[in-house]
C-alpha positions as CSV (number, residue, x, y, z in Angstrom):
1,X,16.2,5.3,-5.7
2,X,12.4,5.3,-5.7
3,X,12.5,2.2,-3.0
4,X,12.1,2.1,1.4
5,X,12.7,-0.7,3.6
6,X,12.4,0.0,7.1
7,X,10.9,-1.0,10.6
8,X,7.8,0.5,12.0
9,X,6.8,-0.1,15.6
10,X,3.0,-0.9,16.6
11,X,2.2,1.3,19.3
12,X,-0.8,0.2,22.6
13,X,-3.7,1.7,20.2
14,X,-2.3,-0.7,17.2
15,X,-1.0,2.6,15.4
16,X,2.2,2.8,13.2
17,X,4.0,5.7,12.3
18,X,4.8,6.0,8.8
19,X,8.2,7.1,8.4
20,X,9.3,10.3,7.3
21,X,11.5,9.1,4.1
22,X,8.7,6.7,3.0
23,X,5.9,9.8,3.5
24,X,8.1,11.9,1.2
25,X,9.0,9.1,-1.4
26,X,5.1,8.7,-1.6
27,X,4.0,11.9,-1.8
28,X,1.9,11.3,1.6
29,X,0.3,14.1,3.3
30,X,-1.5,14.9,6.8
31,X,-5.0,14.3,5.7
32,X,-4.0,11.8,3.3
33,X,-6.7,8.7,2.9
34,X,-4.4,5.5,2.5
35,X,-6.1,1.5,1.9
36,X,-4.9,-1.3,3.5
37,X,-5.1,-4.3,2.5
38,X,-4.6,-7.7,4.7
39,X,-4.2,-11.3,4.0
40,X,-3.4,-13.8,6.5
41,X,-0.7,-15.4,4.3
42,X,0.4,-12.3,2.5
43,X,0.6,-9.6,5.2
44,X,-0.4,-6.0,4.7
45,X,-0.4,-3.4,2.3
46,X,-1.1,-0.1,2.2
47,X,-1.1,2.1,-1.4
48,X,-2.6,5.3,-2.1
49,X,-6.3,4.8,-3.1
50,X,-5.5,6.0,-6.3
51,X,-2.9,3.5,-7.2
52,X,-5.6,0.7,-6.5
53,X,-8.0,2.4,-8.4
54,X,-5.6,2.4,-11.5
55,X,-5.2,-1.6,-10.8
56,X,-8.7,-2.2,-10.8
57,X,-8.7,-0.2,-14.2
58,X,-6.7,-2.1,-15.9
59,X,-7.7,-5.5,-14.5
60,X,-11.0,-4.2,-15.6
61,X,-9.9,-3.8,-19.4
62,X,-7.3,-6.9,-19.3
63,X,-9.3,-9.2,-17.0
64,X,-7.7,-10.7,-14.3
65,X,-4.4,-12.7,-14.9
66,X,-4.1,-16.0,-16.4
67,X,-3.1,-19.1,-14.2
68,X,-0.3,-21.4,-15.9
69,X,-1.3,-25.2,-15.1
């Protein structure tokens, strides 16, 4: 519950289609403005603005995570 794993295809014009199930899990609307976020080693996410806003927030009061080593 609360979790979506599935396949998207990338169309000619590099567009995917987010699927239905995830759109509703996520609260994602027509209109909706979503960031993405790519690393060449990581892949790509892509969270509601909001939700990145909240993590800069808090790295923000907590400063950024501490490295073991």
């Amino acid at each position: 519950m609360g979790k979506y794993a599935g396949t998207v295809q990338v169309g000619v014009k590099g567009q995917i289609v987010i699927p239905k199930k995830a759109r509703d899990l996520l609260g994602i609307k027509p209109g909706d403005t979503l960031l993405l976020l790519a690393d060449t080693e990581k892949g790509i996410a892509i969270v509601r603005p909001d939700l990145f806003e909240q993590f800069q927030e808090l790295l923000t009061r907590t400063g950024p995570p501490k490295r073991e080593g």
